[in-house]
C-alpha positions as CSV (number, residue, x, y, z in Angstrom):
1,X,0.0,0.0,0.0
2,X,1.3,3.1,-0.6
3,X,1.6,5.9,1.5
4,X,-0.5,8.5,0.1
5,X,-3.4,5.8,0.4
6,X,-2.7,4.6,3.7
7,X,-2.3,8.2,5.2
8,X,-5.6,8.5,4.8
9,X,-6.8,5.9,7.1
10,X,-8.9,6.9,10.0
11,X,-8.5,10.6,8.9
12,X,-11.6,12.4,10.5
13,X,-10.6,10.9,13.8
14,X,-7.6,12.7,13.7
15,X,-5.2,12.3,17.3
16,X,-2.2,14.4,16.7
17,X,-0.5,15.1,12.9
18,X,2.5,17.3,13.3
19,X,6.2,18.2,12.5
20,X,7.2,18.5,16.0
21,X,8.7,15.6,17.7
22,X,7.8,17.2,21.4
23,X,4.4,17.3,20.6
24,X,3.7,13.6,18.6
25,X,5.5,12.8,22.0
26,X,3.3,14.3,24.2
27,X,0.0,13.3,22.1
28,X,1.1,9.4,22.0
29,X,1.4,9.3,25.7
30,X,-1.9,11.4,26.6
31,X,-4.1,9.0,24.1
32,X,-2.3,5.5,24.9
33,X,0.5,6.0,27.4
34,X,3.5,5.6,24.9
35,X,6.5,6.2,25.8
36,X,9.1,7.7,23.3
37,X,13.0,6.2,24.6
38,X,14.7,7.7,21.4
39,X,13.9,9.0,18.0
40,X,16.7,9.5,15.1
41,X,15.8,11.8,12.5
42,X,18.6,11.9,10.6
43,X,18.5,15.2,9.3
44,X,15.0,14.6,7.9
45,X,12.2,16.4,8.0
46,X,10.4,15.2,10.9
47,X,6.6,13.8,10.7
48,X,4.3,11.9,12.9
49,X,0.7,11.3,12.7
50,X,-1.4,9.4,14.9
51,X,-5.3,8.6,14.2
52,X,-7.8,6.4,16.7
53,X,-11.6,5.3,16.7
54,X,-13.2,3.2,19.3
55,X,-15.9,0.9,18.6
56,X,-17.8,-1.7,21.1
57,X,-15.2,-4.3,20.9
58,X,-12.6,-3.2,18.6
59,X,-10.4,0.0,18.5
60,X,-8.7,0.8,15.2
61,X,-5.4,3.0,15.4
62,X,-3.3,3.8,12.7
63,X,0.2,5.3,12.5
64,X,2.9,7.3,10.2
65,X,6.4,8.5,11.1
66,X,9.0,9.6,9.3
67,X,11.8,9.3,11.6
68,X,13.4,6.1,14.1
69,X,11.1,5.7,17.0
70,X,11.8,3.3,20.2
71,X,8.5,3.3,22.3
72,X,7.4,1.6,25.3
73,X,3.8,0.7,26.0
74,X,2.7,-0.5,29.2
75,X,0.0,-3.4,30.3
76,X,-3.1,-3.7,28.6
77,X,-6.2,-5.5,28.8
78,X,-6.1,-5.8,25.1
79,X,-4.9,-8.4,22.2
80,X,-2.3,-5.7,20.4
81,X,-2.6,-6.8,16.9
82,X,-0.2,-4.2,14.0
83,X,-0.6,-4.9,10.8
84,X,1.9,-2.9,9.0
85,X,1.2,-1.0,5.8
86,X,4.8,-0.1,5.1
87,X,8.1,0.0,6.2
88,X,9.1,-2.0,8.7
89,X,10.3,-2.3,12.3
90,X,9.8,-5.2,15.0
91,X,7.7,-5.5,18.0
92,X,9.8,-6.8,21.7
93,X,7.2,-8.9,23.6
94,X,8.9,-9.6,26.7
95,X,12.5,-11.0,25.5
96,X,11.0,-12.1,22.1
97,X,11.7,-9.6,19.0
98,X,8.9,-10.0,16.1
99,X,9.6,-8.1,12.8
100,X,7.3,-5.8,11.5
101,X,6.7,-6.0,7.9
102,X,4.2,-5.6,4.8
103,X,4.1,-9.5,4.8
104,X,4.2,-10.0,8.9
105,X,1.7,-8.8,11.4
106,X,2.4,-8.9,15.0
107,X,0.1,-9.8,18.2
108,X,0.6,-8.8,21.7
109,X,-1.4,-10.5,24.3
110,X,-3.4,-8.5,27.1
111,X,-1.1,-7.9,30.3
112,X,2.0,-7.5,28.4
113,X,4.5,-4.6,28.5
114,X,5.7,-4.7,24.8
115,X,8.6,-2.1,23.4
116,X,8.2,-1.0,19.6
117,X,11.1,-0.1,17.2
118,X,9.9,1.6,13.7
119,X,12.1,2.7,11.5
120,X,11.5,6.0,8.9
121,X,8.6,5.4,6.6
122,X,7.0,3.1,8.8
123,X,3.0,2.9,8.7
124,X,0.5,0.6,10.2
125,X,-2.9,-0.2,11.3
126,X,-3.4,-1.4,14.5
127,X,-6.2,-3.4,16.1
128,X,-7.0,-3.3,20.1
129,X,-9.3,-6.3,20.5
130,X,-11.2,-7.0,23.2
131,X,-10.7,-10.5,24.7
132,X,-13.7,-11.6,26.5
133,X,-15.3,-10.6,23.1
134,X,-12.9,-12.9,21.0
135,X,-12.9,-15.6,23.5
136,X,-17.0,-15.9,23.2
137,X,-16.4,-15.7,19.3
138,X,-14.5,-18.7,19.3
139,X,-16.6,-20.9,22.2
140,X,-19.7,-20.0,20.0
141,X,-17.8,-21.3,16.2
142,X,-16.5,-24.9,18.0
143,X,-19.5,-24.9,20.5
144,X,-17.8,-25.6,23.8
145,X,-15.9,-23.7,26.3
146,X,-12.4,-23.6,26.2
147,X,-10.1,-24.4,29.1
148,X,-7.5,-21.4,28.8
149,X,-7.4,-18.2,26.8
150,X,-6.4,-17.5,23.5
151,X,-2.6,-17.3,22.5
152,X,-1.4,-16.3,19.4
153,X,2.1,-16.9,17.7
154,X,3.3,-13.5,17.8
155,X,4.5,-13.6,14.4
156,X,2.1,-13.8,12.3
157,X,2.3,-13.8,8.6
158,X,0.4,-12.6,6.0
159,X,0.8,-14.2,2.8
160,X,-1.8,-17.4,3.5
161,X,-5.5,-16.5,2.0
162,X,-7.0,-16.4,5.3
163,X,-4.6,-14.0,7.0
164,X,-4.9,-11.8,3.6
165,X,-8.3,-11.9,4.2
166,X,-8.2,-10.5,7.6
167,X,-5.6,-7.5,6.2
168,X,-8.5,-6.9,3.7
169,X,-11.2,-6.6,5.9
170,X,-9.1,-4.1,8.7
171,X,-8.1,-1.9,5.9
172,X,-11.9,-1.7,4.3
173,X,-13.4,-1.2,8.2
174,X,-10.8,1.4,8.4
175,X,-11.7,3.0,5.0
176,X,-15.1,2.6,5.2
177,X,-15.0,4.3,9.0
178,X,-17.3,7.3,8.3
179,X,-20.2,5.5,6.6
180,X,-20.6,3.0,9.4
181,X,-20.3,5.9,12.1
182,X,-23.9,6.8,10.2
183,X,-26.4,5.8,13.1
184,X,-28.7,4.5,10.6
185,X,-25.8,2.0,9.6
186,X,-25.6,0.7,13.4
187,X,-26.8,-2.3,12.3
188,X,-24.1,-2.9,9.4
189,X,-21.4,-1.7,11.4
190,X,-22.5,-4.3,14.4
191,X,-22.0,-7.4,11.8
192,X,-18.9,-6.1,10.4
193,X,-17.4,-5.9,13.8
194,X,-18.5,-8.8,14.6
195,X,-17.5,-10.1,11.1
196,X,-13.4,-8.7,11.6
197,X,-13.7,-11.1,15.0
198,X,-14.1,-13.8,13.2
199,X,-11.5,-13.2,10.4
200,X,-8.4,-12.3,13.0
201,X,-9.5,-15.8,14.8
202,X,-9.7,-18.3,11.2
203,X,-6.8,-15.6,9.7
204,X,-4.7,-15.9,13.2
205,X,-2.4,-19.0,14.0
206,X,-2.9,-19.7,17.4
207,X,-3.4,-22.1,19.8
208,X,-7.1,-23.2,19.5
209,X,-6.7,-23.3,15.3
210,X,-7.1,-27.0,15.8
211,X,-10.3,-26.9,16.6
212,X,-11.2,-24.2,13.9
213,X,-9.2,-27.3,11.4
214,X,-11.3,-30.5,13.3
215,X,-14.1,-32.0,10.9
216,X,-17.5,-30.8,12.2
217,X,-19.9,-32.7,13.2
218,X,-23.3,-33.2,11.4
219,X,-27.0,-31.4,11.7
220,X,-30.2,-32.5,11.3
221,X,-32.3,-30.7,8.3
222,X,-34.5,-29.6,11.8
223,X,-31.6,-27.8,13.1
224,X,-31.6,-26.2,10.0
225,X,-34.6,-25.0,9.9
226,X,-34.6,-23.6,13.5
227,X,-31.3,-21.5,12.5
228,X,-33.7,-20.1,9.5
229,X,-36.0,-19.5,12.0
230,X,-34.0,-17.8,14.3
231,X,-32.7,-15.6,11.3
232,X,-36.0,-14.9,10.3
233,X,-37.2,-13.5,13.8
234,X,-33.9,-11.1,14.2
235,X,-33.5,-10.1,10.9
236,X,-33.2,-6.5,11.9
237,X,-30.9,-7.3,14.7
238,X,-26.8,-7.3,14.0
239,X,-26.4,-11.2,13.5
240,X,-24.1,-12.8,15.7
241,X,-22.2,-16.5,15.8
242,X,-23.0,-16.5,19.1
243,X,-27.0,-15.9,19.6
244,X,-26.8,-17.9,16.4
245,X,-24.9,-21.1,17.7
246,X,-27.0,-20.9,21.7
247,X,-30.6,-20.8,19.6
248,X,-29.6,-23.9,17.6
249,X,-27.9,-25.7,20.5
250,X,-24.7,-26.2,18.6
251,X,-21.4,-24.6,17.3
252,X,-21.4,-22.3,14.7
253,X,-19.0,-24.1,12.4
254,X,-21.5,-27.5,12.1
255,X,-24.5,-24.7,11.3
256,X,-22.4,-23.7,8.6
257,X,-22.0,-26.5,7.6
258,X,-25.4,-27.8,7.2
259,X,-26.6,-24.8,5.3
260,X,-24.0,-26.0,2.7
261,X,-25.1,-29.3,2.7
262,X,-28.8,-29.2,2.9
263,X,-29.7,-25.8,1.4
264,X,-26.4,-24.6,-1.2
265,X,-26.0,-21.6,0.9
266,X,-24.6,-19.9,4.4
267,X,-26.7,-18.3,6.7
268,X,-24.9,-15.0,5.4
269,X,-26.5,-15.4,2.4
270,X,-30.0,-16.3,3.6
271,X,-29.5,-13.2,6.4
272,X,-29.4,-11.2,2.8
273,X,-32.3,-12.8,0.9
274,X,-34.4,-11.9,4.4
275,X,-33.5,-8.1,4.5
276,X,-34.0,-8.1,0.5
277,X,-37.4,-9.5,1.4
278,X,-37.6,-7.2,4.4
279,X,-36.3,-3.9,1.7
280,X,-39.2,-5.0,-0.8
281,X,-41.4,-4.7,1.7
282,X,-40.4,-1.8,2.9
283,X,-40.5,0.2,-0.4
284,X,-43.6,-0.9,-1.5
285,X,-45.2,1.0,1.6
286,X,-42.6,3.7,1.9
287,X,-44.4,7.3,2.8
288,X,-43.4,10.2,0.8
289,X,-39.9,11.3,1.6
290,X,-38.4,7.9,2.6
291,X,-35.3,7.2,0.0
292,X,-34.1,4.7,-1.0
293,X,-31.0,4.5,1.0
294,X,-33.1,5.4,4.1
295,X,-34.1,1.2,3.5
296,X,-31.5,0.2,2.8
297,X,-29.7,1.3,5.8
298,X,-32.8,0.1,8.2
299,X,-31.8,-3.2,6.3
300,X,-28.7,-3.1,7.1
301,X,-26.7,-2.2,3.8
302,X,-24.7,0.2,4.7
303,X,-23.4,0.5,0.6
304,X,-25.9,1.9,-1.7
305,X,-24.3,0.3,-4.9
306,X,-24.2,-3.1,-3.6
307,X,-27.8,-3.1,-2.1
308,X,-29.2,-2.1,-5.8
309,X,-27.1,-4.8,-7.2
310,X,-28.0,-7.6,-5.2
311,X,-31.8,-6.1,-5.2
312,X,-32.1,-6.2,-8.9
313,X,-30.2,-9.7,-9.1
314,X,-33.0,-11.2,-6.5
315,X,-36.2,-9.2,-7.9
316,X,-35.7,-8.2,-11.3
317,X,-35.8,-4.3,-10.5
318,X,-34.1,-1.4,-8.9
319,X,-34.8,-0.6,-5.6
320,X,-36.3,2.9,-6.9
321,X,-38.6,1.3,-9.3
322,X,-40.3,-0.8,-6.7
323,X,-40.6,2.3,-4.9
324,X,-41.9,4.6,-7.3
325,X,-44.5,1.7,-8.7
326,X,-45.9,1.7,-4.8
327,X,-46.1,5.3,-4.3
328,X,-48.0,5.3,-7.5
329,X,-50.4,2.4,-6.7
330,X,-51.3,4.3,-3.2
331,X,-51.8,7.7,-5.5
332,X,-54.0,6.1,-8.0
């Protein structure tokens, strides 16, 4: 990525973005208590920038400087996951250094003093994960409790498909920021939270990945049925593995599962046939001065383009023609 791109990442929630070394300084340890041991420019120009949003259970962060940084953080009750966007730079968990690259992200686990090195051109994003959050996540895919917490390699890379796929979805959360700050796309921002959990624990080595690997076990077409069910009743709710996986009785991967086997589909993609469903009616009884977009959101689309496409694909029509034809039928 490069770094006229990735500069603007989290933009509008703007921390500190300065030439002054004294002040980045100051700014880093106000908003996370950072500690800046040494910084080389070089003779460069100096520049820093620091941007932060907080969300339910994740907070994104992201981070440019143009100069050689040592910083210390203290505790946490956090996972400390940096994904970094360029340049490099390592992360010192305890005695253990991890590089910091474009192809290796790094996790710190909660309670853990950790000691950053960054060199000039370094950027990242960085997630601060909550762990009771992440734990539940997990219990509610392999649908049992597990005996310890989490613990992830610290080095993690990210050239495998699934840990690509996790880089992805940060970057588009964090791109995306403004449009799911929109109260009326609560509802989309709640599932894609809930959606980046899932991809940092299939995208993450660590040591419950077994279990994510282990065949799982079979449904009954019943079972299916009640997770339709269930679906059906909390369509306007953000959908969760975990309500999903305690109204069935089971883990989340064997409901996956049985969707593919018995129906052809995930309950992702039934969710979206119901709030297509849900948008159709909706339009057809809109009152003058509801928009399109306005349904969409309550549906939980947060993007306009995709929400026509997928509309016209299911029905045969764009959203606004479904709505005009039912303002007209009410006028006439």
């Amino acid at each position: 990525m490069s770094n006229a791109l990735s500069d603007g990442l989290l933009a509008k929630h703007e921390v500190i973005r300065t030439d002054k070394i004294e002040r980045f300084s100051e700014a880093l340890l106000k908003t996370c208590r950072g500690r800046v041991v040494s910084v080389n420019c070089d003779d460069r120009p100096f520049f820093g920038q620091m941007n932060r949003v907080k969300f339910e259970r994740v907070s994104l962060g992201y981070c440019a400087l143009d100069a050689d940084f040592k910083i210390e953080f203290p505790e946490a009750p956090w996972y400390r996951y940096q994904i970094c966007l360029s340049g490099g730079g390592e992360m010192i968990i305890g005695r253990k250094a991890v590089p910091l690259s474009d192809v290796a992200a790094c996790v710190a686990p909660p309670g853990t003093n950790i000691t950053n090195r960054f060199g000039a051109g370094y950027r990242h994003l960085l997630l601060l994960v909550d762990p009771t959050a992440l734990q539940g996540k997990l219990e509610a895919f392999v649908g049992t409790s597990l005996p310890g917490p989490i613990e992830f390699q610290p080095a993690q890379p990210l050239v495998a498909p699934r840990s690509e796929m996790l880089r992805r979805s940060a970057l588009f959360f964090a791109s995306e920021i403004e449009n799911f700050e929109i109260e009326a796309c609560r509802l989309a921002r709640g599932e894609f939270e809930q959606a980046l959990l899932a991809a940092i624990l299939s995208g993450s080595a660590h040591n419950y990945s077994y279990l994510l690997e282990a065949p799982s076990p079979g449904l009954t077409p019943r079972q299916v049925w009640s997770a339709e069910a269930f679906i059906e009743a909390n369509w306007d709710k953000p959908l969760t593995i975990e309500a999903l996986s305690q109204a069935v009785g089971v883990g989340a991967r064997s409901i996956f599962k049985a969707f593919k086997d018995y129906r052809g589909y995930s309950p992702k993609s039934f969710l979206r046939d119901v709030r297509l469903r849900r948008a159709r009616e909706l339009l057809r009884v809109a009152e003058p001065g509801v928009s399109v977009a306005a349904v969409a959101y309550r549906c939980g689309f947060q993007n306009h383009g995709y929400f026509a496409r997928e509309y016209r694909a299911r029905f045969g029509e764009t959203p606004s023609a479904t709505l005009g034809r039912g303002r007209d039928a009410r006028l006439g």
